[in-house]
C-alpha positions as CSV (number, residue, x, y, z in Angstrom):
1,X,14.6,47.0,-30.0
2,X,17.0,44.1,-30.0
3,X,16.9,44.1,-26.1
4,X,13.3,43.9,-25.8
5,X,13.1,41.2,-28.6
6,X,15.6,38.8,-26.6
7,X,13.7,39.3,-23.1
8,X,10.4,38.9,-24.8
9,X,12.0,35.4,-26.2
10,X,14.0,35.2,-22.8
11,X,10.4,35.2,-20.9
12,X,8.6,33.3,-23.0
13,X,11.2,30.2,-23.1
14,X,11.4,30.4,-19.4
15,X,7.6,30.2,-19.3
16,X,7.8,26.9,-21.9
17,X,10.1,25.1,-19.4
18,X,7.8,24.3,-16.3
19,X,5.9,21.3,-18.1
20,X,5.5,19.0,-21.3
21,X,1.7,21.1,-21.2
22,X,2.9,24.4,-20.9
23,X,4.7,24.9,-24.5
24,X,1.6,25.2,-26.7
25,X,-0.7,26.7,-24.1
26,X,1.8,29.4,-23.6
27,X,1.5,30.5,-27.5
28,X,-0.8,33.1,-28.6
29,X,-4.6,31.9,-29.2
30,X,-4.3,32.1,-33.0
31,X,-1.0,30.5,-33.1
32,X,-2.2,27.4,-30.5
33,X,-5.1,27.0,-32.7
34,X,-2.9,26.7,-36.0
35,X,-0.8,24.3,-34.4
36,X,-3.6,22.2,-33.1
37,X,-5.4,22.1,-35.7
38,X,-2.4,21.2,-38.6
39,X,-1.5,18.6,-36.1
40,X,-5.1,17.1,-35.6
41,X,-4.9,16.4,-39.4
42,X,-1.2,15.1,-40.1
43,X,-2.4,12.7,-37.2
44,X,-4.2,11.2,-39.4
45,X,-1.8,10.6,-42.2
46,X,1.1,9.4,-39.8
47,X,2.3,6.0,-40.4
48,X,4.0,4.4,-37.0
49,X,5.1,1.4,-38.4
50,X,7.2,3.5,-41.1
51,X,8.3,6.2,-39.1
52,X,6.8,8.9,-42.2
53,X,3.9,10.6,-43.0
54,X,2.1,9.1,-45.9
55,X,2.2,11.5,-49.4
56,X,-0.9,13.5,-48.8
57,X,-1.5,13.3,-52.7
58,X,-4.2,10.6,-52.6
59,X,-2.4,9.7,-56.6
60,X,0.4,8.6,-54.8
61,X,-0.3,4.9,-53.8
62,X,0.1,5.2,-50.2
63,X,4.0,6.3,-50.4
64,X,5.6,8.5,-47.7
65,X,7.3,11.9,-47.9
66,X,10.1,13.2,-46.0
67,X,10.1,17.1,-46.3
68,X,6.3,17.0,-44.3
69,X,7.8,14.3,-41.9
70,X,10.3,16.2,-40.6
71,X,7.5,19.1,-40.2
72,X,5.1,16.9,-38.3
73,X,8.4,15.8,-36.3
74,X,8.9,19.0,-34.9
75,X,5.0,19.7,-34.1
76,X,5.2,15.6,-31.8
77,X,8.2,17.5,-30.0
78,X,6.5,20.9,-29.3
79,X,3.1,19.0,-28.5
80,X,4.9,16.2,-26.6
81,X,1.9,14.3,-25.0
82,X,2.4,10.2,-24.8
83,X,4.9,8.8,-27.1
84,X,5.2,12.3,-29.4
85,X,9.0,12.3,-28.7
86,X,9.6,9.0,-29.2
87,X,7.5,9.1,-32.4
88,X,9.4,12.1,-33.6
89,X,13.4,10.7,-32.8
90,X,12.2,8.0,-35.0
91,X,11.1,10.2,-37.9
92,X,14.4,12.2,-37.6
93,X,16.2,9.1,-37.5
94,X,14.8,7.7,-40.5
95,X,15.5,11.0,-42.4
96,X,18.7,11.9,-41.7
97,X,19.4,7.3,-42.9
98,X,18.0,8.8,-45.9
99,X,20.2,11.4,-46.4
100,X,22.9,11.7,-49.4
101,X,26.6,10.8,-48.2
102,X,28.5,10.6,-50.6
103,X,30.5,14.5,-51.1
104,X,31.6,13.5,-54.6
105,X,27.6,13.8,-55.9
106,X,26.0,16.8,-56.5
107,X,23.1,16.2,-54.3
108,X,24.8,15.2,-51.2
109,X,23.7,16.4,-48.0
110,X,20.4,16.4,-49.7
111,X,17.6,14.2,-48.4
112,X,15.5,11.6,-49.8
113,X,12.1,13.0,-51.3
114,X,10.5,10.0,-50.0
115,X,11.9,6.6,-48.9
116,X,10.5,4.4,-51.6
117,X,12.7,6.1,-54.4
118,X,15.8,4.6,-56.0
119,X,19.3,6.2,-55.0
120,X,19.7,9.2,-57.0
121,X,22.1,9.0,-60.1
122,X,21.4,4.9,-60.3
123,X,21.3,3.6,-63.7
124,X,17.7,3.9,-63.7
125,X,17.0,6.8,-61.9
126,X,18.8,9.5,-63.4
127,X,20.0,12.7,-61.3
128,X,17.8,15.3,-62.0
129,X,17.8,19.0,-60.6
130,X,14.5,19.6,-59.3
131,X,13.4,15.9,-60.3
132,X,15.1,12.9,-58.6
133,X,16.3,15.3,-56.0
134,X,15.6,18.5,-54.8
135,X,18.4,21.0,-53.4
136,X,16.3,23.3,-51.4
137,X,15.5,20.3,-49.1
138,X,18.4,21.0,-47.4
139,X,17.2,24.1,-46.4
140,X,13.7,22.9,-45.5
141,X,14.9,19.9,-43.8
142,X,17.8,21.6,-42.0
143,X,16.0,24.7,-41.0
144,X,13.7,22.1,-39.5
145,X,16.1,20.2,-37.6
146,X,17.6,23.5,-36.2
147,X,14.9,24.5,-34.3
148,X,14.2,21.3,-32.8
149,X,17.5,21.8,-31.2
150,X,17.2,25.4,-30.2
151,X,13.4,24.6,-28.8
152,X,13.3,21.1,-27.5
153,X,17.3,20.5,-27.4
154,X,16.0,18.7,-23.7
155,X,13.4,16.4,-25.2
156,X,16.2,15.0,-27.8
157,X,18.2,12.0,-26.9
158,X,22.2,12.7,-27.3
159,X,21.9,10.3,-29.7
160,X,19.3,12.2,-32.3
161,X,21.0,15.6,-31.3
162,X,24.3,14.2,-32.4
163,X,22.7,12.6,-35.5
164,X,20.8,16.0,-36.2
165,X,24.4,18.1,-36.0
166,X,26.3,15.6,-38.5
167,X,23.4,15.8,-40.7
168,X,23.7,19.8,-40.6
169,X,27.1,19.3,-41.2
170,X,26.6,17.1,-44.4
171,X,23.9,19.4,-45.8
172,X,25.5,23.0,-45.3
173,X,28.8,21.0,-47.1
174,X,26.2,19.9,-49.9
175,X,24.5,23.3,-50.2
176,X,27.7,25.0,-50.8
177,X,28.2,22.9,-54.2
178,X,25.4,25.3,-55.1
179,X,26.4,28.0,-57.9
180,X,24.2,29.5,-60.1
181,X,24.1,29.3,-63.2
182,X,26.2,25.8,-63.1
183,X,25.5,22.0,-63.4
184,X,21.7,23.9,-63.6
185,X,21.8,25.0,-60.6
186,X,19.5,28.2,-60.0
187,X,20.6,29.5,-56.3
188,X,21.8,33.1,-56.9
189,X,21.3,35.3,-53.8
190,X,18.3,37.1,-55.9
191,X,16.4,33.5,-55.4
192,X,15.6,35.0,-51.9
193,X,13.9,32.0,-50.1
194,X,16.2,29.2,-50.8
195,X,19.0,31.5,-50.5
196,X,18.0,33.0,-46.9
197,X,17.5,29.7,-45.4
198,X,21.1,28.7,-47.1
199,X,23.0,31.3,-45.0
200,X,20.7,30.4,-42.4
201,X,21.7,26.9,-41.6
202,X,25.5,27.5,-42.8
203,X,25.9,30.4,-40.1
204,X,24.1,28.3,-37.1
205,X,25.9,25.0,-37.8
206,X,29.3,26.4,-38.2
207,X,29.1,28.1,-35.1
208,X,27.6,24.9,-33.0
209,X,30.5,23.1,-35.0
210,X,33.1,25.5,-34.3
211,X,33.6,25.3,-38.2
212,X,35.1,29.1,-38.8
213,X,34.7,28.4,-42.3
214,X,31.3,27.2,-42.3
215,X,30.2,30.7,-40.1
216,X,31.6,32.8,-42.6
217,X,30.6,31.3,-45.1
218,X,27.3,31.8,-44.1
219,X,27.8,35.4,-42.9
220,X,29.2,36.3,-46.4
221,X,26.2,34.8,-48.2
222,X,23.6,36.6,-46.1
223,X,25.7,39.9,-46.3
224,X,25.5,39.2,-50.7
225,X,21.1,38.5,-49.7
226,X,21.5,42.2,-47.9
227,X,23.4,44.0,-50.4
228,X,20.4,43.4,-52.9
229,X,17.8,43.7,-50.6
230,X,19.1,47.1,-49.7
231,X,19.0,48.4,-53.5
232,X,15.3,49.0,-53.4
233,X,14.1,47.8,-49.5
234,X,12.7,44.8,-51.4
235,X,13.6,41.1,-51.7
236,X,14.3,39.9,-55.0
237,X,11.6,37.3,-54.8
238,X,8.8,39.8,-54.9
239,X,5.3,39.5,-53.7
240,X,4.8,35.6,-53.4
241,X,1.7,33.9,-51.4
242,X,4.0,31.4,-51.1
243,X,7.6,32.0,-51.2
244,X,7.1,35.6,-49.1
245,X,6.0,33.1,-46.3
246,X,9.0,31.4,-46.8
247,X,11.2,34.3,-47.0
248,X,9.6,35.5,-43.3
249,X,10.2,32.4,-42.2
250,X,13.7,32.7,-43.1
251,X,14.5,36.5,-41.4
252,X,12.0,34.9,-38.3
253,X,15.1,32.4,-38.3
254,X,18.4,34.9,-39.0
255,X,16.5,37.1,-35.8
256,X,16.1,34.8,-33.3
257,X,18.8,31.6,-33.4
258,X,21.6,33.6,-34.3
259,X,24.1,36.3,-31.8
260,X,24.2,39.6,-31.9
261,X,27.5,39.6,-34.4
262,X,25.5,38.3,-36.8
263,X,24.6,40.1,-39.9
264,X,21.7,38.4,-40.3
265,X,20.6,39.0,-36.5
266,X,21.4,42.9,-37.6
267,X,20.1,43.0,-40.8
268,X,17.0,39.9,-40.6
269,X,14.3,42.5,-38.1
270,X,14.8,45.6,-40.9
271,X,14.3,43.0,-43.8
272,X,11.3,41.4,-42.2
273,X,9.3,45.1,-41.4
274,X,10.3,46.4,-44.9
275,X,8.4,42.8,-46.7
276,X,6.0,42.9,-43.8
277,X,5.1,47.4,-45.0
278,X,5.0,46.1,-48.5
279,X,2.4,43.4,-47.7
280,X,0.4,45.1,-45.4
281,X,-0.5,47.5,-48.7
282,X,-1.2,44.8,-51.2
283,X,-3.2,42.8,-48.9
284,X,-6.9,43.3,-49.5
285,X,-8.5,42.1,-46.2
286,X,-11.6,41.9,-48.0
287,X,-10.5,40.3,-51.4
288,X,-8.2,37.8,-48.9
289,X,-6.0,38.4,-51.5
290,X,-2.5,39.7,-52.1
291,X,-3.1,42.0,-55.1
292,X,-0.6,41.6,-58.3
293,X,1.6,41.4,-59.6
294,X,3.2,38.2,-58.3
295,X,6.5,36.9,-58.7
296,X,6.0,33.3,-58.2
297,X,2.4,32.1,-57.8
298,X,0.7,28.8,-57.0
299,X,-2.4,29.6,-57.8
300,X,-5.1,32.9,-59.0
301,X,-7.1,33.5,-55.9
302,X,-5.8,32.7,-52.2
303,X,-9.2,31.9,-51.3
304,X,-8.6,28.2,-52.9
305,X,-5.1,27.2,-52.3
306,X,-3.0,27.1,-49.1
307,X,-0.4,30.1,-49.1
308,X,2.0,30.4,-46.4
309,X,1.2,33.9,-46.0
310,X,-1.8,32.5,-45.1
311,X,-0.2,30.9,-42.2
312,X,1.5,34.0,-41.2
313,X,-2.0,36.0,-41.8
314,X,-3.8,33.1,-39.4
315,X,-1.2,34.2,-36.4
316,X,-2.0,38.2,-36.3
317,X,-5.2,38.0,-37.9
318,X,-7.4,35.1,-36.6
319,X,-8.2,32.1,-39.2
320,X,-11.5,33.8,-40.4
321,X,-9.7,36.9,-41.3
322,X,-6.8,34.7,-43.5
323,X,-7.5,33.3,-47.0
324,X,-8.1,30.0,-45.6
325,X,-11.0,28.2,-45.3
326,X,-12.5,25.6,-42.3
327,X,-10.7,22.9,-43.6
328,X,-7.5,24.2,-45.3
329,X,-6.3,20.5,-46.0
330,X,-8.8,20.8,-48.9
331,X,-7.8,23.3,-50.6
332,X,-5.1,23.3,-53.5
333,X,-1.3,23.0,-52.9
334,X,-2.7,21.9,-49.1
335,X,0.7,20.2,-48.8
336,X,2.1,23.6,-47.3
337,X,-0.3,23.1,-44.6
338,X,2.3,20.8,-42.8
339,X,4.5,23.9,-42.3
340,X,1.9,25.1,-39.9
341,X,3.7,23.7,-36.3
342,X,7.1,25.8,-37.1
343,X,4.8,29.1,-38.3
344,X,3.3,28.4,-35.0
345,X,5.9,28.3,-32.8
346,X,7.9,31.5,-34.2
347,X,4.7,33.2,-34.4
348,X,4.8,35.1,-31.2
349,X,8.5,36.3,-32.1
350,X,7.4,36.9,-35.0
351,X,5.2,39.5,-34.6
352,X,7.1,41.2,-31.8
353,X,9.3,42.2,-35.0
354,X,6.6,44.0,-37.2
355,X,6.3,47.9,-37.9
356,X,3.8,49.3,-35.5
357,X,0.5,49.3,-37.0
358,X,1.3,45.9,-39.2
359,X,-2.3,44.1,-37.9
360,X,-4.4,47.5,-38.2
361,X,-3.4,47.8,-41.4
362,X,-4.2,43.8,-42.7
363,X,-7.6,44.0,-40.9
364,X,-9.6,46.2,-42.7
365,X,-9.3,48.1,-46.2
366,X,-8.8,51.8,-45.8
367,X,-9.9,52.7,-49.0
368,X,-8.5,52.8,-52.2
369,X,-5.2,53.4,-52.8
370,X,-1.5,52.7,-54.8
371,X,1.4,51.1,-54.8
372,X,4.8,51.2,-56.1
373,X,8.3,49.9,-55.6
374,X,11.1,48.1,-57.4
375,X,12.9,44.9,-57.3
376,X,16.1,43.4,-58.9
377,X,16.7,39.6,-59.4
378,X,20.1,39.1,-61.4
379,X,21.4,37.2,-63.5
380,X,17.5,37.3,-65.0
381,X,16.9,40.8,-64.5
382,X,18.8,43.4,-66.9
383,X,17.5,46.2,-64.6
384,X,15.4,46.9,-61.8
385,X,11.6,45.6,-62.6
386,X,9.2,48.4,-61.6
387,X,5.8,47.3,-59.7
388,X,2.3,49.2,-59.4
389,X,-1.1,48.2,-58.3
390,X,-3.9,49.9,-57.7
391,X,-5.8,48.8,-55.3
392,X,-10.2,50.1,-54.6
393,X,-12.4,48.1,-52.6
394,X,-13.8,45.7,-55.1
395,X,-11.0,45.7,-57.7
396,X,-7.3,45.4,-58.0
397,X,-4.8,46.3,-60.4
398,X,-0.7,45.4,-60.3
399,X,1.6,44.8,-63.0
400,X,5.4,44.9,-63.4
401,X,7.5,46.5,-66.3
402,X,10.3,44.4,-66.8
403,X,13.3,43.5,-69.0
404,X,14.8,39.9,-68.7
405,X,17.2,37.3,-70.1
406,X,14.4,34.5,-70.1
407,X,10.7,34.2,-70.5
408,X,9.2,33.4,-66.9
409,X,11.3,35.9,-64.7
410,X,13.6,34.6,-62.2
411,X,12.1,31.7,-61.9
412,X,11.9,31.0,-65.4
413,X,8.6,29.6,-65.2
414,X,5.5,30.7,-67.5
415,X,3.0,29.3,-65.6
416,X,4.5,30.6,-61.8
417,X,5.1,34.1,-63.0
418,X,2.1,36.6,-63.1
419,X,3.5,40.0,-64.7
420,X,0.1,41.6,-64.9
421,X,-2.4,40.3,-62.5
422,X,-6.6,41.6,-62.3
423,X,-8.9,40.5,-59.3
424,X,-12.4,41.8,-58.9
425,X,-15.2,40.6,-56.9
426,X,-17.9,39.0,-59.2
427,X,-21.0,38.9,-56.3
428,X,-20.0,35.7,-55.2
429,X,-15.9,35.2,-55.4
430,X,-13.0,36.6,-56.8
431,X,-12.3,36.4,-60.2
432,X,-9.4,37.5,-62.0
433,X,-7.3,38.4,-65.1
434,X,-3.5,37.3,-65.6
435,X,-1.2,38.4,-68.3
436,X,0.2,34.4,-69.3
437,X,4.5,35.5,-70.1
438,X,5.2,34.7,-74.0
439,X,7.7,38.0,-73.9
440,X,11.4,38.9,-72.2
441,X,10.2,42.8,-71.8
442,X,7.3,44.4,-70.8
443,X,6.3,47.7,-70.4
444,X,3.1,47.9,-67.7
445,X,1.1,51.2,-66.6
446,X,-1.4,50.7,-64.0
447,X,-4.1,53.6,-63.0
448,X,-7.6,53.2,-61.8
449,X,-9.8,51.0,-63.6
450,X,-6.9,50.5,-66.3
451,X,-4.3,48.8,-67.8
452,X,-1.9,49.3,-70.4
453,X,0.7,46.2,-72.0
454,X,3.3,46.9,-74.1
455,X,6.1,45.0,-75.0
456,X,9.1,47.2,-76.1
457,X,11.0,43.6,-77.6
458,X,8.0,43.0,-79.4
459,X,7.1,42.0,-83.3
460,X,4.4,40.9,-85.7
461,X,4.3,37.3,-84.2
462,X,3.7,38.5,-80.7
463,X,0.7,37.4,-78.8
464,X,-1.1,39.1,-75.5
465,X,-2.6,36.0,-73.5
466,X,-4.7,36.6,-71.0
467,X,-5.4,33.5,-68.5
468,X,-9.3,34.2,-66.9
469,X,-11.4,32.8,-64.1
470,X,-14.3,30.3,-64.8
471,X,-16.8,31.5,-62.6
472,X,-20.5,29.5,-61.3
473,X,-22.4,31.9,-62.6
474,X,-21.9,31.3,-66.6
475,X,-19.8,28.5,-66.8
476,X,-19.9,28.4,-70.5
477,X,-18.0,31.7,-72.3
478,X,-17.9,32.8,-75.5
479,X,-17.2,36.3,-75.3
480,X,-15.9,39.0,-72.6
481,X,-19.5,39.8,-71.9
482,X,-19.5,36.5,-70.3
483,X,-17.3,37.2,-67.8
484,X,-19.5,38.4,-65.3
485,X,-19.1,41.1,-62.7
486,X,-16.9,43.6,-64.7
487,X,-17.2,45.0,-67.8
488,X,-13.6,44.5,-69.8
489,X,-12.7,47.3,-73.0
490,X,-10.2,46.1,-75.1
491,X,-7.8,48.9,-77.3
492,X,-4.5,48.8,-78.6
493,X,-3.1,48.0,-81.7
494,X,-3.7,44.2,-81.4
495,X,-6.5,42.1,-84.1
496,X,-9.9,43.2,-82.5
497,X,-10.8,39.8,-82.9
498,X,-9.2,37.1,-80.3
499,X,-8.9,33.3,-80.4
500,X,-11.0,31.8,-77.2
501,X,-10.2,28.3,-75.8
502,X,-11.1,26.2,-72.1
503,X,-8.4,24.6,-69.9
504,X,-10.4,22.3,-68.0
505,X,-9.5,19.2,-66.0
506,X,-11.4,17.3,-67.9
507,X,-11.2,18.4,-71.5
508,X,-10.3,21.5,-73.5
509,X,-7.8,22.8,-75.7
510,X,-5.2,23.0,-72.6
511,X,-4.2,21.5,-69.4
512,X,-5.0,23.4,-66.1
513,X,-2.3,26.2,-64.2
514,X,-1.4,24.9,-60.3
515,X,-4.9,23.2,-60.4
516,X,-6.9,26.4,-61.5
517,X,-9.2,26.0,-64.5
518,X,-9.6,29.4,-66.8
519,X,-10.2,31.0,-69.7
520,X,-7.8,31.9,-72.5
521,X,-8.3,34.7,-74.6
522,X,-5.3,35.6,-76.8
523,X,-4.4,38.9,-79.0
524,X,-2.1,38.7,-81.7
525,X,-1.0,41.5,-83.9
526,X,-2.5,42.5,-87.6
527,X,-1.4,41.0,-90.9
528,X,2.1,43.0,-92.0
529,X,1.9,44.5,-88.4
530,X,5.0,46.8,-87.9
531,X,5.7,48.8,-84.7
532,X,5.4,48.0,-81.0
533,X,2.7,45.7,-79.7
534,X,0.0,47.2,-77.3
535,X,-2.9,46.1,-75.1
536,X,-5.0,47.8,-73.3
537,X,-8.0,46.9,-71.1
538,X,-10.5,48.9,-69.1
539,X,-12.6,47.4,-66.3
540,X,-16.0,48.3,-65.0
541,X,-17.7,47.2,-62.1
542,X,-21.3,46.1,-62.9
């Protein structure tokens, strides 16, 4: 399989080289649309005179970013057509000025999150871990820069190719300040797609570098990645719309750039198939949705927010047949559209690396069907979390039992991390259920039409809430026979009664989740309650 994967990129390089033209022609028709068409928009937000792309949050005065810079950077080198490259050296340039120097700070080898901003750690602009700077723009920066030099190494000046290797140099130094658990750091090798792209970058540059140390460095980081991914065949970061893109993105990378003595070259092509077998059965073609339960979510329903599986599912499946819509740059979290140009380009090697039968599989729903499987993500977890989802053709079903150090999972985030997770189609879109995280344990059984919450850590001032769509139909609810296209029974030993309140955008008793307005019904347990709390809810189709 290797063999035929490096002539397939062998040929298809070779085919790239006769003409400034020939590189996007030569990619697959979904792919060459993807990258046109992410392109035709971040043309519209460049900013010549700066040498950025402006923010594309209109709240954000007309300031630049750097992370989607560097993206639309690599997109003027692949398209090269009048002054891309030029255009492009001077983006790289102004990034890499903008990187963090200085090896006795925390954040160096990091780069700016956008030009305007105070140097980090200043008396007035405190460092702050996923604030003033952001670690994991090493790997999406330098993962970037990477495979500008391995695709368009001849369009580069020696200048900006010399620049690009020191700036490697500086951020794989940087990242490897990275422990978690200290100075707040969170990069274990269970946080699988800032971790991935970490061993990534260290194992490429130290070999361009000739930096021994650097190579096995990275070598030993992927190797700690593999050993956990080979406990249950799963990553750690499990079932993302998001951060599963990433993750792919990641093997796509350990597969292709590095030699065949690589562990990640060995080990990136069986990690890849084994997420892609997983996805392929919680995708609902039909639904456009990846069912539940989802690790780390930006959003309820795929069908309003850009995913980068999305991405992925636009390169095998045709635009239509993703979760995007016309005009993707309108949806929510539409900032990960700029990733489109590198999806693009891998695309094709990409999918020479699935499982036989991948795109039959995400094209239409064969009826219904479960799932099961397991996934570890130390320090948080205490043991293995066990997933299963039932999946029919107009309603899904997933939820995880669990048992963690922190509320929020692995990434210790309430609002991200979707435990339990209910999608139906109402006659008109999808609507859903989400269990919101209030507890360090749960205990989830999924089955057809059902599902049952417990929480084993549980007491008398535990609460079950529920986060639930709005939907056009009856924008105003009062009860769960309001929520229209399923018919929800409620047992347990929770208060039969529930308190009901709005998040809206512009009012109610909360503030919205990633930009999703809901619902929020909440259990809590009887007066003098003693025992272990319990929900259950049935569903019906009407």
């Amino acid at each position: 399989m290797k063999t035929s994967v490096l002539l397939f990129a062998g040929l298809l390089s070779l085919c790239r080289a006769h003409g400034k033209d020939n590189y996007v022609a030569s990619l697959s028709p979904n792919a060459r649309q993807m990258f046109t068409e992410s392109m035709t928009w971040m043309d519209d937000y460049y900013d010549s005179s700066a040498g950025y792309l402006y923010n594309f949050d209109a709240a954000s005065a007309l300031r630049h970013e750097t992370r989607s810079s560097a993206w639309y950077a690599f997109g003027l080198l692949a398209r090269n057509s009048g002054h891309d490259v030029a255009e492009a050296e001077k983006i790289i340039t102004n990034i890499i000025a903008g990187q963090y120097k200085d090896p006795a700070e925390q954040w160096y080898g990091d780069y700016q999150q956008e030009p305007e901003e105070p140097y980090v750690g200043s008396p007035n602009y405190k460092a702050k871990i996923y604030g003033s700077f952001d670690p994991n723009w090493r790997g999406f920066v330098g993962t970037t820069f990477i495979m500008a030099v391995e695709e368009f190494r001849h369009l580069l000046s020696n200048g900006t190719t010399k620049l690009i290797l020191e700036s490697l140099r500086n951020a794989t130094a940087g990242d490897s300040y990275r422990v978690g658990g200290v100075d707040g750091d969170n990069l274990y090798a269970s946080y699988s797609n800032p971790s991935i792209m970490r061993a990534f970058v260290s194992g490429w540059t130290g070999r361009r570098l000739g930096d021994k140390n650097m190579t096995v460095a990275g070598e030993a980081y992927a190797q700690e990645i593999i050993d956990l991914f080979n406990l249950h065949s799963t990553l750690s970061e499990f079932n993302s719309g998001t951060y599963t893109g990433v993750s792919l993105f990641g093997l796509t990378l350990w597969s292709k750039y590095l030699p065949a003595d690589s562990v990640m070259t060995q080990y990136g092509p069986k990690m890849l198939g084994a997420t892609w077998n997983a996805v392929a059965q919680l995708w609902h073609p039909d639904m456009k949705n990846m069912a539940g339960p989802w690790d780390r979510a930006y959003g309820y329903d795929m069908n309003k927010y850009v995913s980068l599986m999305a991405l992925w599912f636009w390169t095998l499946l045709g635009k239509e047949a993703s979760s995007l819509i016309a005009k993707p740059h309108v949806m929510s979290h539409m900032a990960d559209y700029a990733w489109a140009p590198l999806f693009a380009v891998l695309a094709d090697f990409h999918s020479s690396l699935l499982p036989k039968g991948t795109v039959k599989k995400l094209s239409s729903f064969k009826g219904e069907r479960t799932f099961s499987a397991k996934a570890f993500y130390p320090p948080y977890d205490l043991a293995a979390r066990n997933i299963s989802t039932w999946l029919s053709e107009k309603l899904t079903i997933g939820a995880e039992s669990f048992d963690e150090t922190v509320v929020g999972g692995g990434s210790t985030s309430q609002t991200s991390f979707n435990p339990a997770v209910v999608q139906w189609f109402n006659g008109k879109e999808i609507a859903f259920i989400s269990l919101y995280p209030t507890e360090t344990a749960l205990s989830a059984v999924v089955a057809p039409g059902r599902l049952n919450l417990t929480y084993p850590k549980g007491n008398a001032s535990s609460i079950f809430t529920l986060v639930v769509s709005t939907n056009k139909q009856k924008p105003t609810v009062t009860e769960w026979e309001d929520v229209q296209g399923v018919d929800v029974t409620v047992s347990g030993n929770v208060n039969a009664s529930y308190s009901l309140s709005f998040a809206g955008r512009y009012g109610g008793a909360a503030s919205v989740i990633r930009d999703f307005e809901f619902w929020n019904f909440t259990y809590s347990m009887p007066d003098g309650f003693q025992g272990t709390p319990n929900l259950c809810l049935e569903f019906t189709l009407v």
